[in-house]
N, C-alpha and C positions, 0 to 999 in steps of 0.2 A: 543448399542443404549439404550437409557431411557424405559424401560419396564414394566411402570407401573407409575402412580403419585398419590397424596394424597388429595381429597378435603375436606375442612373443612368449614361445617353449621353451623351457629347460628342466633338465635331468634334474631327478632327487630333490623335487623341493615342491612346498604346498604350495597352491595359488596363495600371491600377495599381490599388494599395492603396488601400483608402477612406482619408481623411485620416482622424484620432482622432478628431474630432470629427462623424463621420460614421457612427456604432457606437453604437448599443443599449446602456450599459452591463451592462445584466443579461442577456445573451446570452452566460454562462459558455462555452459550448459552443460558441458560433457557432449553425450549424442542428441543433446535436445538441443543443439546451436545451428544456427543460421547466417550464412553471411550476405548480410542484406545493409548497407548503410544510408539506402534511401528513407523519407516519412513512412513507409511501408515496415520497416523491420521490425513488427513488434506483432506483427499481425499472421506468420507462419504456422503452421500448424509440425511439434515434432516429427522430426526423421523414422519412418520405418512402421507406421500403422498399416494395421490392413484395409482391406477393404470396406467391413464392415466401419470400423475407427472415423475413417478417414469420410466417410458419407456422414455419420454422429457428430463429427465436427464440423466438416459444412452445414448441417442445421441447426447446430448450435451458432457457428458463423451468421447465418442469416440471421434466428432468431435475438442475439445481441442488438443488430441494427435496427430490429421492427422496431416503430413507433406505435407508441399506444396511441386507443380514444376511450372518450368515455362512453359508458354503458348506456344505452344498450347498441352495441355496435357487432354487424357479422364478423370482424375481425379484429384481433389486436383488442378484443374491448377490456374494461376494467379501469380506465386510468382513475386515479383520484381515490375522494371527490379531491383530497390536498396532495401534491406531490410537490420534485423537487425539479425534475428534469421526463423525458416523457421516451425516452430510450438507452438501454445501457450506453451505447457509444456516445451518446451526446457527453454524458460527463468525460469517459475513457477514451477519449481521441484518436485515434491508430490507433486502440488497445493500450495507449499511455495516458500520462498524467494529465490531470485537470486544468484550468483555468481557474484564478480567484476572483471569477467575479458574481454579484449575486443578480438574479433576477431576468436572467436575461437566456436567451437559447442557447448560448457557448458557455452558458455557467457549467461548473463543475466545483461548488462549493454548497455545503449545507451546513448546518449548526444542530450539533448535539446538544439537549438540553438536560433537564434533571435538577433534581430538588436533594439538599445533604442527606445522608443518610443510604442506607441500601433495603432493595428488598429481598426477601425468601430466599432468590438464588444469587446474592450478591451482587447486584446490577443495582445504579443508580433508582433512585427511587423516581418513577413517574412525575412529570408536572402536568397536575389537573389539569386539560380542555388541549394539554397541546402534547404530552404522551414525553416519547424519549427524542425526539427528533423535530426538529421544525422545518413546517413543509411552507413554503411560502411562494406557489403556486397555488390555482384552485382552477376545477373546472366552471364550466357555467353556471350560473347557478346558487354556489359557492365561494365560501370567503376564505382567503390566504390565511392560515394561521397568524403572520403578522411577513412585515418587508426588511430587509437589510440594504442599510447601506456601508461601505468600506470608504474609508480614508487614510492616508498617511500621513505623515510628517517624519522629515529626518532625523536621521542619527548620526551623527561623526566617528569614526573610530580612526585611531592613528596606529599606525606602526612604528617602532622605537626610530627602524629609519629615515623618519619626518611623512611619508606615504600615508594617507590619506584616503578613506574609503568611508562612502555615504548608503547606513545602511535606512531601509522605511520600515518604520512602527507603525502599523496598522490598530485603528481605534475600526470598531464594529458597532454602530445602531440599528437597533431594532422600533420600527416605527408601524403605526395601524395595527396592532396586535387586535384579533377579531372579538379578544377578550381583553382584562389585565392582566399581565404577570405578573407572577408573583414577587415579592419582595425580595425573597433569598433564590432567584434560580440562578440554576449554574447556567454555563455555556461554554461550546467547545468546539471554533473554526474546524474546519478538515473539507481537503481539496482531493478531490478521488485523484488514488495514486495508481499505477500501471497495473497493467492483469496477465501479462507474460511473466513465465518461469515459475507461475505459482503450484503447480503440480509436481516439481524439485523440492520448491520448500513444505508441501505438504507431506513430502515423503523423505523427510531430515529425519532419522531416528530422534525421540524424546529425551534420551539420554545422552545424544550430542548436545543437544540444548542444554538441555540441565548440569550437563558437564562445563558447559562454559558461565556458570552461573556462580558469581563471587559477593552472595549477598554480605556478608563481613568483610569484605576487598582482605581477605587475608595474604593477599601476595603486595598488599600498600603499595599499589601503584595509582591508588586513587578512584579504581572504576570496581563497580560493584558488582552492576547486571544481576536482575532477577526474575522467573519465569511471571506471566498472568499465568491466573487459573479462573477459568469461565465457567458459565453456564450452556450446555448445549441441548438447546428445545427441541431436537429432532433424537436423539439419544437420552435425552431427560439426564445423562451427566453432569460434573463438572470435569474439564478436560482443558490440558495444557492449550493455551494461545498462544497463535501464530500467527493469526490474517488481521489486520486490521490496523492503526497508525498505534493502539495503545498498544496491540498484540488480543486485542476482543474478542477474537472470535477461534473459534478451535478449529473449523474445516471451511472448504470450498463452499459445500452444499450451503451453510450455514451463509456463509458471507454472499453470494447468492440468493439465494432467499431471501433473507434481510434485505437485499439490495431492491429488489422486484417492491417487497412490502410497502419500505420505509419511504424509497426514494420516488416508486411510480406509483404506489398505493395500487397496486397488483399481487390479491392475496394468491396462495401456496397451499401447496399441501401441509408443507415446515411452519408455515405463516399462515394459516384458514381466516384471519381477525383482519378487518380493515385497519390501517393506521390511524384511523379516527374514530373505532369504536368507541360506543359511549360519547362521543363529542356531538354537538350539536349541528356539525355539517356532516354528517357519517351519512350515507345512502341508503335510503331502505331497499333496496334491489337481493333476491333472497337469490344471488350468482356466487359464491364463495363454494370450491376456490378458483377461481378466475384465471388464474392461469396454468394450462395443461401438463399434467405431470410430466409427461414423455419433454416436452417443450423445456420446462425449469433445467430434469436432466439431460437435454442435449446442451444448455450451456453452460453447466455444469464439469460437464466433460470438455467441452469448448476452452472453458479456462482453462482447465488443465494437464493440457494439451498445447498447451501455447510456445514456441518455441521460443529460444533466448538469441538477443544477437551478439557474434561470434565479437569479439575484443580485435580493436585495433591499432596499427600501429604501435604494436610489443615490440619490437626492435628496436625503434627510434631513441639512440642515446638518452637523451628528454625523459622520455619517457621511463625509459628503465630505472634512472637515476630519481627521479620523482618518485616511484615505486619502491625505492630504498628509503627516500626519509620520508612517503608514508608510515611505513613500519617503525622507523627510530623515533618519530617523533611521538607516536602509539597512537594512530590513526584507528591499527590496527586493534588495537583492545577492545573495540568495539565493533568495529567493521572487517569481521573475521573473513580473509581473503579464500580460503577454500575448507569447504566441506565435503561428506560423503554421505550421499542419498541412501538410504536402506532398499530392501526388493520391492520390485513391484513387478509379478509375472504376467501381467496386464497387458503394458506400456513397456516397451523397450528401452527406449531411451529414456524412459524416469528410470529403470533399474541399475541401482547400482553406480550413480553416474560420479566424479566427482567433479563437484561445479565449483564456480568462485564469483557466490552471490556477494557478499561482502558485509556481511548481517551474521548478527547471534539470534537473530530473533527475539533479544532479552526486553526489558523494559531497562532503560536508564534515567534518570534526575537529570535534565537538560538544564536545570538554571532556573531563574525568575523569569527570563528574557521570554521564555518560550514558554513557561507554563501556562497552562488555560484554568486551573483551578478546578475542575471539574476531574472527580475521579473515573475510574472504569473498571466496576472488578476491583485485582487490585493493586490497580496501576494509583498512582495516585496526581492531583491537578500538575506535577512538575514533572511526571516517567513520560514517555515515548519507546515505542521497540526502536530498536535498529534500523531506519529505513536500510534496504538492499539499495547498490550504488553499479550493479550492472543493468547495463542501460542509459545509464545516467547522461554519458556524451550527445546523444541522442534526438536528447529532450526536446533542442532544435528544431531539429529536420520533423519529429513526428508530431511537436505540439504548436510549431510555425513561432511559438515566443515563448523560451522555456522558465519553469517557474519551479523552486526550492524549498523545503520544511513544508510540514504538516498545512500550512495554509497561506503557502506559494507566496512571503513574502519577500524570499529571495532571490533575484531577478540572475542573481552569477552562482557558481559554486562558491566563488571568492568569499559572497554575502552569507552563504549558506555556515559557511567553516566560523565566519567571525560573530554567527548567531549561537555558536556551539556556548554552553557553559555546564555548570552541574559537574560532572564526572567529568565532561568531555574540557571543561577547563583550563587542565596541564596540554591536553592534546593543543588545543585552540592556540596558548601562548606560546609551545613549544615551535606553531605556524609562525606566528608573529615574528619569534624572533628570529627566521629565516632572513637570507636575504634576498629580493627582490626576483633575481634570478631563479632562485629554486622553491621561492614560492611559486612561481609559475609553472618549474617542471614538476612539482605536485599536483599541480593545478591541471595540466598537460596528462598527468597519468591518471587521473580523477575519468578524463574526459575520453580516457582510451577504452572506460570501462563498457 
């Protein structure tokens, strides 16, 4: 943890910004950083809570790990009757990113569904018998909504300098559907992505964001970015997005919640409705909401509170040089390398910080390559936000075999960059036509993050 920081007075002048050159580069987080570069670093709780804090987060800690069961059980009960995984960390691994695999206890993939069109609050419209989400677990009893299986087959992509890189196109079937599907539904892979630093980016002013928002690309650099705007069921708003792979969700609570709901079919106070109401595996058990207020908001707080790990190997030639033609090649028009957190007289170290997530939080047009077809809000079948890329080095060490893009079918960053299209296009070829060498120290400062 940070042990120590530096103030600096001077005469006749208002408090300002440090210059740049005045900043710690590996202080990811600002005072929420951590230097941890073991499978562990992801898992800290920020620098400088109190007492009280600091006990809310360990119950929230614990409470992430607890495994459900199904009802009626003294402990943990609720699971089901359909879910997807049976505790928060089974998908979130160290508190990082998922595995793509379906059906199995290390999965951390589920598939968003939905039929054309929106409802009331602008959200995909429901698919009868199977809701917005496919759950394809079930407890005893009960039927899987339907099974996925994943497959690949290669892609070739060449570099002008004859180099060679094989990326995997993942095909998705859906088999035993406990009903029929429908004719037109959508769907839309997604691999739970990390749950550190997210109390930073809930507390990004609204007007940072929207300020980096060029829905006419009037500067013709080609990227556009522009905010979602959601629904939020615990506020009855619609309210700018920020958490989620499309930008779906407006807050913690929210994504939280949803999470308990959807994933372990553990209703809420935000969530009171089973994910299979009205379906004909729904339970008649009259226990809603199943799981404990106090409980939801200690991990609640748990996420966001979660500390960032500190950047490393800033120094390294390589690296620094990589970090130059990230930006020249406009890596950076998307993956905006530092922001400044708004107050929060809370939490100390979300106050005021300024971090270098590396995210606009915007939505951008990724290409064909990557679209899933499936809107959200309104994001549409080809946006994605900005994934954040601190942490990203990491992936390794905390997920034991690291996986890239919304539905981890890139095994490198290398795969990840050469999946880019849409807006990200010019960036992608601007890579390409590096050479060999400083594709690497791109690649090097990617990994420093």
């Amino acid at each position: 943890m940070i042990t120590g920081s530096v103030l600096i007075f001077t005469q006749c002048h208002k408090a300002s910004l440090f210059p740049d050159d005045g900043y710690d580069e590996r202080l990811a987080g600002g005072m929420a950083s951590v230097f941890d570069e073991t499978s562990k670093a992801f898992t800290h709780p920020v620098d400088g809570l109190d007492d009280r804090q600091e006990t809310v987060h360990e119950l929230g800690d614990a409470a992430f790990e607890q495994t459900f069961v199904s009802a009626p059980a003294p402990v943990n009960s609720g699971l089901g009757p359909v879910f997807n995984n049976v505790s928060c960390i089974s998908c979130h691994h160290n508190d990082g990113k998922g595995t793509p695999t379906a059906g199995l206890p290390t999965s951390s993939m589920l598939f968003r569904v939905g039929l054309p069109g929106m409802d009331a609050f602008g959200a995909n419209l429901p698919v009868p018998g199977f809701g917005g989400q496919l759950q394809d677990l079930a407890i005893f009893g009960r039927l899987p909504e339907a099974k996925v299986n994943i497959s690949y087959t290669g892609q070739t992509v060449q570099y002008p300098d004859g180099t060679t890189v094989s990326l995997r196109v993942p095909t998705y079937t859906f088999t035993n559907p406990y009903q029929p599907f429908p004719a037109n539904m959508l769907t839309s892979p997604r691999v739970a992505p990390p749950v550190f630093g997210l109390g930073l980016l809930q507390n990004i002013p609204e007007s940072t964001i929207l300020g980096y928002a060029d829905e006419n690309d009037a500067n013709a650099d080609g990227i556009s970015g522009r905010p979602n705007y959601v629904y939020n069921p615990q506020t009855g708003q619609t309210e700018l997005g920020r958490f989620g792979l499309k930008a779906n969700v407006s807050s913690l609570a929210v994504q939280v919640a949803s999470a308990y709901n959807q994933d372990m079919g553990i209703t809420n106070y935000i969530f009171p409705f089973e994910s299979c109401a009205g379906q004909p595996q729904a339970d008649q058990y009259n226990d809603d909401p199943e799981l404990a207020d106090s409980t939801l908001n200690y991990v609640i707080f748990y996420v966001q509170t979660l500390a960032v790990p500190a950047r490393r190997n800033v120094t390294d030639p390589d690296v620094k040089l990589g970090g130059e033609l990230f930006r020249q090649i406009n890596c950076s028009g998307c993956h905006k390398p530092v922001i400044q957190t708004g107050p929060d007289l809370s939490v100390k170290a979300l106050n005021n910080q300024r971090i270098q997530p590396f995210t606009d939080l915007l939505l951008h047009d990724m290409g064909d390559g990557l679209a899933d077809g499936r809107p959200d809000f309104r994001a549409t079948g080809k946006e994605w936000r900005t994934a954040p890329l601190w942490g990203i080095g990491l992936f390794q060490k905390t997920n034991g075999t690291p996986y890239y893009l919304h539905d981890g079918r890139a095994r490198t960053i290398e795969e990840a960059i050469l999946w880019h299209g849409g807006e990200a296009e010019n960036a992608k070829n601007n890579f390409m036509q590096l050479s060999l060498a400083d594709r690497n120290r791109v690649i090097k400062f990617i990994n420093s993050l």
